[in-house]
PDB file of N, CA, C, O and CB in Angstrom:
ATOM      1  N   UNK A   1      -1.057  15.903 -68.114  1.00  0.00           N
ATOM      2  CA  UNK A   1      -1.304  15.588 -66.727  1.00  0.00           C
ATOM      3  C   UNK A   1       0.029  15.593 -65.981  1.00  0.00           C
ATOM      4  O   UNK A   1       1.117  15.286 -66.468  1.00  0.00           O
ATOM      5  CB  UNK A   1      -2.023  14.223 -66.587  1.00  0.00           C
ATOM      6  N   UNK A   2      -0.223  16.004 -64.673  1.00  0.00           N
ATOM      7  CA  UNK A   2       1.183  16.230 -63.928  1.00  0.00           C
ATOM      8  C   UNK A   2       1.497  15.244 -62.828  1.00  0.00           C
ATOM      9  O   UNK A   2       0.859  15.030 -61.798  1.00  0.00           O
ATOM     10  CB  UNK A   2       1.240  17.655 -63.250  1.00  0.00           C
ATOM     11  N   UNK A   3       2.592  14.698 -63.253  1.00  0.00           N
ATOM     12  CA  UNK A   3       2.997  13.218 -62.097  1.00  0.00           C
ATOM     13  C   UNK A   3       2.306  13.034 -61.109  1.00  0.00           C
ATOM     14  O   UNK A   3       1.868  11.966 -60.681  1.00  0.00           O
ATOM     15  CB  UNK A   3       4.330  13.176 -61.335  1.00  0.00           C
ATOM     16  N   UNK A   4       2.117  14.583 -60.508  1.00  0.00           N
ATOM     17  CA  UNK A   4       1.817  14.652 -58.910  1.00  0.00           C
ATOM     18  C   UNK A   4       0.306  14.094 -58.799  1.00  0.00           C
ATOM     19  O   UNK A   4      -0.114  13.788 -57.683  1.00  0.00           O
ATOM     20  CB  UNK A   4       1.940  16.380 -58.221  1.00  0.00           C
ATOM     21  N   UNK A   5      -0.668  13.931 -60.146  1.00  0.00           N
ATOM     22  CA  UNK A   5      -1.701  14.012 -60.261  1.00  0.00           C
ATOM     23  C   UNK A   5      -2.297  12.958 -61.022  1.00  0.00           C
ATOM     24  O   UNK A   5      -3.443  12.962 -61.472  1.00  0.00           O
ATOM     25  CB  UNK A   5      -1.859  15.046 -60.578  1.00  0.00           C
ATOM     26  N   UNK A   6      -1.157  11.757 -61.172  1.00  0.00           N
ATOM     27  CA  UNK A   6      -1.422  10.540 -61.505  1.00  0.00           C
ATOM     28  C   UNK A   6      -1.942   9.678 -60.530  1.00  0.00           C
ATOM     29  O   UNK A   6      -1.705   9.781 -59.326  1.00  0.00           O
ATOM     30  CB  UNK A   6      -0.432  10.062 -61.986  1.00  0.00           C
ATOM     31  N   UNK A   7      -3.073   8.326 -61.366  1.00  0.00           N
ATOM     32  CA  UNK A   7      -3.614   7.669 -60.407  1.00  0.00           C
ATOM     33  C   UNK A   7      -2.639   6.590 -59.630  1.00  0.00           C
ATOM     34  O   UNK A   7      -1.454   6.478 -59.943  1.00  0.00           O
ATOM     35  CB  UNK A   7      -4.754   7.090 -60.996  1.00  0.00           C
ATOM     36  N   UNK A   8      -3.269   5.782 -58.554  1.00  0.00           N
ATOM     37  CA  UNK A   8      -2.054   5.254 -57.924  1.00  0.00           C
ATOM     38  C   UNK A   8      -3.045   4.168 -57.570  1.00  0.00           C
ATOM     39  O   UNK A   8      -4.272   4.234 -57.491  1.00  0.00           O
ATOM     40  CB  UNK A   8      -1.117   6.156 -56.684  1.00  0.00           C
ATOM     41  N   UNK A   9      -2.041   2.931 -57.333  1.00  0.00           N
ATOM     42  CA  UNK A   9      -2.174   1.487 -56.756  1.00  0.00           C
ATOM     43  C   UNK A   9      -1.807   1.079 -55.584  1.00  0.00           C
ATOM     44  O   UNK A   9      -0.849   1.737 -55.181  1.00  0.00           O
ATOM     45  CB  UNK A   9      -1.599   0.672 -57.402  1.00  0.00           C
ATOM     46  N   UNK A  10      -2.215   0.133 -54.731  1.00  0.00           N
ATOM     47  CA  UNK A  10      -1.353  -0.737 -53.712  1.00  0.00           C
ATOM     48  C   UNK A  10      -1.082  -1.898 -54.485  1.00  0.00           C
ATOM     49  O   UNK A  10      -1.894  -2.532 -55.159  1.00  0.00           O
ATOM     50  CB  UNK A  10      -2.092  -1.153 -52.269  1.00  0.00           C
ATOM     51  N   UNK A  11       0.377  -2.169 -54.298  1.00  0.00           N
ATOM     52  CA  UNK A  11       0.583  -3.441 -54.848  1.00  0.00           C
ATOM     53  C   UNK A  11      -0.102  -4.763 -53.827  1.00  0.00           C
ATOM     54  O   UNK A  11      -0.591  -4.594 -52.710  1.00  0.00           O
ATOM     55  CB  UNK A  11       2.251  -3.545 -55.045  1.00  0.00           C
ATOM     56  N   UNK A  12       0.000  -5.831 -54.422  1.00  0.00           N
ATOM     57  CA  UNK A  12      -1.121  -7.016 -53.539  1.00  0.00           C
ATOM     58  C   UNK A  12      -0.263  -7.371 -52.930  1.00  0.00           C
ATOM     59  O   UNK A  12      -0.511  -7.370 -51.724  1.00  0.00           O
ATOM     60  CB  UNK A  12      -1.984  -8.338 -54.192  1.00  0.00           C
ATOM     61  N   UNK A  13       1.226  -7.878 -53.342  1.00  0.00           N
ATOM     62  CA  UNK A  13       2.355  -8.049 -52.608  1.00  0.00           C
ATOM     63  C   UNK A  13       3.152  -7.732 -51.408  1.00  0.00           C
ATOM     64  O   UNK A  13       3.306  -8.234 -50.295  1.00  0.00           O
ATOM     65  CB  UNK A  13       2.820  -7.870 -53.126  1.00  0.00           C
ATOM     66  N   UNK A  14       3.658  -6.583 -52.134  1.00  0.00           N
ATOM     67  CA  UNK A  14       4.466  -5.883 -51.158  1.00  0.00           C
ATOM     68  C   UNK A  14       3.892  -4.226 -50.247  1.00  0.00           C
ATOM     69  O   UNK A  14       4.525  -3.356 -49.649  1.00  0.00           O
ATOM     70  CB  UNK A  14       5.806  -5.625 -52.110  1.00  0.00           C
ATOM     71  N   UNK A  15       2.411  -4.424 -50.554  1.00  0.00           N
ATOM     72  CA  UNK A  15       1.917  -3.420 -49.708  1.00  0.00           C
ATOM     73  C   UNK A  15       2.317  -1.894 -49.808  1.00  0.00           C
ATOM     74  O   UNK A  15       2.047  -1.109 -48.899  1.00  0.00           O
ATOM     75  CB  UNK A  15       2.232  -3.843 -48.500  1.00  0.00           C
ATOM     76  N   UNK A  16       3.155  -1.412 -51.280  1.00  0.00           N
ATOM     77  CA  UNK A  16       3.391  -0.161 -51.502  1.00  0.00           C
ATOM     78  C   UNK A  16       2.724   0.268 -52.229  1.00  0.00           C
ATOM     79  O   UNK A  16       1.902  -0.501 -52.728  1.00  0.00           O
ATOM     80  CB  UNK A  16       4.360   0.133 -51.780  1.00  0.00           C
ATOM     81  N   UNK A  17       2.728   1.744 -52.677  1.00  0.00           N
ATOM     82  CA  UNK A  17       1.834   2.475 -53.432  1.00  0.00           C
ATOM     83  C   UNK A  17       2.546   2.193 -54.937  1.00  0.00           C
ATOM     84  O   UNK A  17       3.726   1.843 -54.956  1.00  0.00           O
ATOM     85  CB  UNK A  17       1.705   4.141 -52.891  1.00  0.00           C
ATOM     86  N   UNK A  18       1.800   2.356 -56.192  1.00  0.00           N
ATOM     87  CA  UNK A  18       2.765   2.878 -56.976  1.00  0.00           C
ATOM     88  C   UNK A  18       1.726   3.447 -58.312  1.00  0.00           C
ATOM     89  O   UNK A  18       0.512   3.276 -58.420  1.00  0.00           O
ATOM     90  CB  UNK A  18       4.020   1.641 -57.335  1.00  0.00           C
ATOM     91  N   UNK A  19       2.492   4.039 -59.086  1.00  0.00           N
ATOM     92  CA  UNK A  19       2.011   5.713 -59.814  1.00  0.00           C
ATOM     93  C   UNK A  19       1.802   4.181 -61.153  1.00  0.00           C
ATOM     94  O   UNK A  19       2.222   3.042 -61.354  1.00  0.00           O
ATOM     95  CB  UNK A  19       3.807   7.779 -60.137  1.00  0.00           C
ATOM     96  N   UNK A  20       0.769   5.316 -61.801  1.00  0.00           N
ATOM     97  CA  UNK A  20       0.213   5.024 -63.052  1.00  0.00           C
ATOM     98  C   UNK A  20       1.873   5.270 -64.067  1.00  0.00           C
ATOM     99  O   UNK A  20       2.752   6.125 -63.953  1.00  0.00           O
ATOM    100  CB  UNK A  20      -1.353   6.265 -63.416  1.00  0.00           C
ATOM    101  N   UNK A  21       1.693   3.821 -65.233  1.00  0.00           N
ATOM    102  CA  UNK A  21       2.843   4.353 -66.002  1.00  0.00           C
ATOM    103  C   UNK A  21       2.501   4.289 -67.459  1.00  0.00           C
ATOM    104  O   UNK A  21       1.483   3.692 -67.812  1.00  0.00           O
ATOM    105  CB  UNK A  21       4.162   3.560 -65.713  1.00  0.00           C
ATOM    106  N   UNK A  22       3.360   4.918 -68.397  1.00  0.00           N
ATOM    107  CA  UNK A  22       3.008   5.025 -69.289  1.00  0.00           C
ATOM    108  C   UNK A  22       2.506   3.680 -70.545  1.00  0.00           C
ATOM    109  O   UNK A  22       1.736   3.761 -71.502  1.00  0.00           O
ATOM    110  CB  UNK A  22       3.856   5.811 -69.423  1.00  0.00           C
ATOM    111  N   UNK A  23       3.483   2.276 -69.921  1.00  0.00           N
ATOM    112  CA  UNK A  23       3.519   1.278 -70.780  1.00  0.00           C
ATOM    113  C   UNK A  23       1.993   0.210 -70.162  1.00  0.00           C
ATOM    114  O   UNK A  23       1.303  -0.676 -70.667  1.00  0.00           O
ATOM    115  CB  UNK A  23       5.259   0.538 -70.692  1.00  0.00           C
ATOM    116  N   UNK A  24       2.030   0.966 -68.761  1.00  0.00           N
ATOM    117  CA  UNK A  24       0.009   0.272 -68.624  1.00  0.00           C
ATOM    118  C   UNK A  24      -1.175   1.460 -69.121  1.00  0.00           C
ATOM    119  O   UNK A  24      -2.334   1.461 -68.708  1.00  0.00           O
ATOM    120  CB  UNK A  24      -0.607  -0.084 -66.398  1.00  0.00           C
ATOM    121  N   UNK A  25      -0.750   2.204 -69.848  1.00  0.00           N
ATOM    122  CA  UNK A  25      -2.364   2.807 -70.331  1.00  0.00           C
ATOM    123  C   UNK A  25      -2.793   1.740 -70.720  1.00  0.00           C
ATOM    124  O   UNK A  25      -2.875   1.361 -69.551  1.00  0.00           O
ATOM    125  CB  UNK A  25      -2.613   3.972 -71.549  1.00  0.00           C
ATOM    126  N   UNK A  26      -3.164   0.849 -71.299  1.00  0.00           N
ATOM    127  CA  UNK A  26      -4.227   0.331 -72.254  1.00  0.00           C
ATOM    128  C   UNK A  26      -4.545  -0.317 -71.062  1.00  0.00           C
ATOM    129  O   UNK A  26      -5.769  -0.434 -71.126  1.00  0.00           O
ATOM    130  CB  UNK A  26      -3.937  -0.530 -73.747  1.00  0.00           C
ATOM    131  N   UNK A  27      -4.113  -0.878 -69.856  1.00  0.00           N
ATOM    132  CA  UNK A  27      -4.134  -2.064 -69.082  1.00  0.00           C
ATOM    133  C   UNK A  27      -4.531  -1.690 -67.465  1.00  0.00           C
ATOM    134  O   UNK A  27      -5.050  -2.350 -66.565  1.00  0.00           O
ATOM    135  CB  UNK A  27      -2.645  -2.779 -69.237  1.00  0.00           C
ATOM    136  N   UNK A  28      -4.154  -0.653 -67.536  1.00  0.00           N
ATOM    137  CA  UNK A  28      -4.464  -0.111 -66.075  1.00  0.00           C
ATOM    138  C   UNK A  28      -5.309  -0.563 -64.732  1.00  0.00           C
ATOM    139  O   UNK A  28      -5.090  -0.596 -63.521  1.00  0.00           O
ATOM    140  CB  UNK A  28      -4.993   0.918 -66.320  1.00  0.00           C
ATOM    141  N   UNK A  29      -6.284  -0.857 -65.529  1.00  0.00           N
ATOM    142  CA  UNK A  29      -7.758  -1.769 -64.473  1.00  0.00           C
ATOM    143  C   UNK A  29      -7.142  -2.698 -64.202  1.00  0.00           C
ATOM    144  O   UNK A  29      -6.859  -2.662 -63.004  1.00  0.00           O
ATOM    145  CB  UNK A  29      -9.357  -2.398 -65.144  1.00  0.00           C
ATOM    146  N   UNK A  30      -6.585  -3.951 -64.917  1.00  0.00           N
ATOM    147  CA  UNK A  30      -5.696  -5.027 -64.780  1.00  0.00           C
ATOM    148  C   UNK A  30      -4.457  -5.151 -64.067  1.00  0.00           C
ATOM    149  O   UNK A  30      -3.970  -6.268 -63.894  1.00  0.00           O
ATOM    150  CB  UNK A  30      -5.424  -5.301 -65.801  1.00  0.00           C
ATOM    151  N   UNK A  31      -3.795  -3.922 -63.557  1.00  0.00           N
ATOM    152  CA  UNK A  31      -2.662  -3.889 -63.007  1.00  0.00           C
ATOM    153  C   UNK A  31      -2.658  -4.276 -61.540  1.00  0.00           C
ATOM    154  O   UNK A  31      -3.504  -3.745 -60.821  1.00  0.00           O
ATOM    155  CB  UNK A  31      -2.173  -2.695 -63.231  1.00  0.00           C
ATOM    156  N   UNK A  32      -1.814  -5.129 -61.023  1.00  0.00           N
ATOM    157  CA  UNK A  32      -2.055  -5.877 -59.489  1.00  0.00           C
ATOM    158  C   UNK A  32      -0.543  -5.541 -58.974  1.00  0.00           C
ATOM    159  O   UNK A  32      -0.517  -5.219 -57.786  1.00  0.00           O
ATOM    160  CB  UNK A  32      -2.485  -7.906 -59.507  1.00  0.00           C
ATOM    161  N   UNK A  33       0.464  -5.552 -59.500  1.00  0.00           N
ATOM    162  CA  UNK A  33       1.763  -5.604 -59.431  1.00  0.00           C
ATOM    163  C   UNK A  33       1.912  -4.957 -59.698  1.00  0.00           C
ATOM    164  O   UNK A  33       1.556  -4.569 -60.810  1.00  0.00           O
ATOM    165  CB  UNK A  33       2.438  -6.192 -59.742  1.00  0.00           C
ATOM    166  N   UNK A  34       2.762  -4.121 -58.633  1.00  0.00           N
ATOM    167  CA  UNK A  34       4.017  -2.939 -58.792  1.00  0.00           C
ATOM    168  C   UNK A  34       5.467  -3.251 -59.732  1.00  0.00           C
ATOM    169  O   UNK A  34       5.903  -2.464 -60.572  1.00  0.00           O
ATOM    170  CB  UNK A  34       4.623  -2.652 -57.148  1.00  0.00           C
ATOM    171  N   UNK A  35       6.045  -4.484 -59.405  1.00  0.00           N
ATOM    172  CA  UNK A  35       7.195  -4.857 -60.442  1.00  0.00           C
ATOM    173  C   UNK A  35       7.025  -6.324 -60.680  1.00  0.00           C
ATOM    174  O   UNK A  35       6.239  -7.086 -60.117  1.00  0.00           O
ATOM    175  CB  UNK A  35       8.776  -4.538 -59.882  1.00  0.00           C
ATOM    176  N   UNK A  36       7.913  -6.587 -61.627  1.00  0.00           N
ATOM    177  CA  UNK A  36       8.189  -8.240 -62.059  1.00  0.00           C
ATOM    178  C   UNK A  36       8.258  -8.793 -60.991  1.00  0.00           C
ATOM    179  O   UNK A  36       7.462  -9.729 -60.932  1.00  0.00           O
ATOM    180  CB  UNK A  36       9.475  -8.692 -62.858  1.00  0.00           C
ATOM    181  N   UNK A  37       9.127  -8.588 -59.674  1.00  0.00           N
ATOM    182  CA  UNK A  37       9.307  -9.104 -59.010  1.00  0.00           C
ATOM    183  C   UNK A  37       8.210  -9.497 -57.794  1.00  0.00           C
ATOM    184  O   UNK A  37       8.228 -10.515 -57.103  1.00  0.00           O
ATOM    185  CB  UNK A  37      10.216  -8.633 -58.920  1.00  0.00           C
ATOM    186  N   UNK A  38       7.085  -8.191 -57.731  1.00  0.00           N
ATOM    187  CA  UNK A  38       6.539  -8.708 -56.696  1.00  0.00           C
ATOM    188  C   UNK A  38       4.851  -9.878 -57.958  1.00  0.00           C
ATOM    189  O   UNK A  38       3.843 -10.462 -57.561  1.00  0.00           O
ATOM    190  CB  UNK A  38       6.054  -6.948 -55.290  1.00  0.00           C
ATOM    191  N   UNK A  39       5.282  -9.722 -59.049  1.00  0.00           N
ATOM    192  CA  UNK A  39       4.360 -10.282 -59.815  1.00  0.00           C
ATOM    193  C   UNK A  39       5.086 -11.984 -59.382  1.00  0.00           C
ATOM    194  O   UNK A  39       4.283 -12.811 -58.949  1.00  0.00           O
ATOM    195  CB  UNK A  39       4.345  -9.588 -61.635  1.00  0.00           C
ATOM    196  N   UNK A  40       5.921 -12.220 -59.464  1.00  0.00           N
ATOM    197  CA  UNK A  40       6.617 -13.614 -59.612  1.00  0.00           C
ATOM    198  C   UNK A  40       6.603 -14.244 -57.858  1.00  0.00           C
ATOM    199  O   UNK A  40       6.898 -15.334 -57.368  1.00  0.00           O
ATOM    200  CB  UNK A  40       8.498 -13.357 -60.377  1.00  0.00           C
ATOM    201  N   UNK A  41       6.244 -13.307 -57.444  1.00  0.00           N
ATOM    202  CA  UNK A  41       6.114 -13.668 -55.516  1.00  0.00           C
ATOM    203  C   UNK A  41       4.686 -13.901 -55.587  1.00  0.00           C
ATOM    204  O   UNK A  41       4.300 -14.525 -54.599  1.00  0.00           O
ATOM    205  CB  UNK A  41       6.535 -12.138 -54.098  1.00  0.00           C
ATOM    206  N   UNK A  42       3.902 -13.659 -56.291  1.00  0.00           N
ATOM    207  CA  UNK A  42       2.285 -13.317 -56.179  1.00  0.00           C
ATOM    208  C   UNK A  42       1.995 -14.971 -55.307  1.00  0.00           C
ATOM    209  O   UNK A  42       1.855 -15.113 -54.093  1.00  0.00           O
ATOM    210  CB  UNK A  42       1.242 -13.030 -58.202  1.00  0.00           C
ATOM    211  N   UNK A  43       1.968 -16.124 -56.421  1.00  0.00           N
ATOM    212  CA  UNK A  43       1.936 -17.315 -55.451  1.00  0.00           C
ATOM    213  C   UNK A  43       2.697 -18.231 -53.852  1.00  0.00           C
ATOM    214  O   UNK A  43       2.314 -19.241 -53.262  1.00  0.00           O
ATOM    215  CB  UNK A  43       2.099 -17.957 -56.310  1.00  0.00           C
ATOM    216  N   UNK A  44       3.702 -17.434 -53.641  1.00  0.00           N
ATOM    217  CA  UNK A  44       4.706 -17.803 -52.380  1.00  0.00           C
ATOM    218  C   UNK A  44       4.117 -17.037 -51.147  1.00  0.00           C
ATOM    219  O   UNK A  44       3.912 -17.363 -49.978  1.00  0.00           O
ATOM    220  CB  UNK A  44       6.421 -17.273 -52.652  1.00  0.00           C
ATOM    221  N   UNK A  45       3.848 -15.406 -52.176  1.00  0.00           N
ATOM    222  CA  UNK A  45       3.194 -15.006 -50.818  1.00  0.00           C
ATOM    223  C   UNK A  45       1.252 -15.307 -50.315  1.00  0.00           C
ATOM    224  O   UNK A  45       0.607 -15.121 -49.283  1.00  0.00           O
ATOM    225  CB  UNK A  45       3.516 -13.272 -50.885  1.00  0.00           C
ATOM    226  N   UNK A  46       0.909 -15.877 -51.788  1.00  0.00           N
ATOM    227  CA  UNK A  46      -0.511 -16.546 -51.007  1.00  0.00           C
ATOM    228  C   UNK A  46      -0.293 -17.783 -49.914  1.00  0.00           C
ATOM    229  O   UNK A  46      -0.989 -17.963 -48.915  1.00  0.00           O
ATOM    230  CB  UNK A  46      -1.573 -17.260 -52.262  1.00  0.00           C
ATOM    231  N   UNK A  47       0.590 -18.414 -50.246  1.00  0.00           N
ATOM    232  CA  UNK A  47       0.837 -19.834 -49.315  1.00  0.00           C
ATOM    233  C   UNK A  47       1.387 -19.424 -48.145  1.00  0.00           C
ATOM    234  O   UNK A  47       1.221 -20.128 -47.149  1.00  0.00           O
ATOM    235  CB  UNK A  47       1.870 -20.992 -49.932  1.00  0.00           C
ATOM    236  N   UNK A  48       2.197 -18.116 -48.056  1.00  0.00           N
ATOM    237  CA  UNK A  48       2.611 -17.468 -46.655  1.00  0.00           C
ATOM    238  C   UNK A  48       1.713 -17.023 -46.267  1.00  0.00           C
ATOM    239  O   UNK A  48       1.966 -17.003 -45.062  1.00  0.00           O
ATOM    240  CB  UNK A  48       3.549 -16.515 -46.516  1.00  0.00           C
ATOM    241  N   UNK A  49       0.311 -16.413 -46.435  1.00  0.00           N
ATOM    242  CA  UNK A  49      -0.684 -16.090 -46.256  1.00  0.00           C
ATOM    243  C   UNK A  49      -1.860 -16.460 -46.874  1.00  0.00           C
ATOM    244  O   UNK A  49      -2.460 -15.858 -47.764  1.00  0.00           O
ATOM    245  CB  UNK A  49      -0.537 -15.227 -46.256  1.00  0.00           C
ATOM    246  N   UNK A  50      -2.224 -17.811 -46.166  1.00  0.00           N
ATOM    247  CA  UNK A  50      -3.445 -17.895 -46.650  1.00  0.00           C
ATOM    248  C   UNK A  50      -4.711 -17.090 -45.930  1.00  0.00           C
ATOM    249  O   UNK A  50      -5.846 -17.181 -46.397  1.00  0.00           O
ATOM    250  CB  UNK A  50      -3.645 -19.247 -46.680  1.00  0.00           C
TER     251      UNK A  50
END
């Protein structure tokens, strides 16, 4: 399969797109977060937005 033609996400966070990777195959459905970082904001930014 060719990059260009990988599936893609919005992160919940930070509102960007981001590409399917190789270390979430098994997990993919489960993926909410684009990086560690916007995973570790997940609760600061619910209380900034409830």
């Amino acid at each position: 399969m060719k990059k260009q033609h990988l599936p893609t996400k919005t992160c919940l966070v930070c509102g960007r797109p981001f590409t399917w990777r190789k270390k979430w195959e098994k997990v993919w459905e489960e993926v909410k977060y684009c990086s560690d970082r916007c995973r570790s904001q997940r609760n600061k930014k619910a209380i900034e937005n409830p």
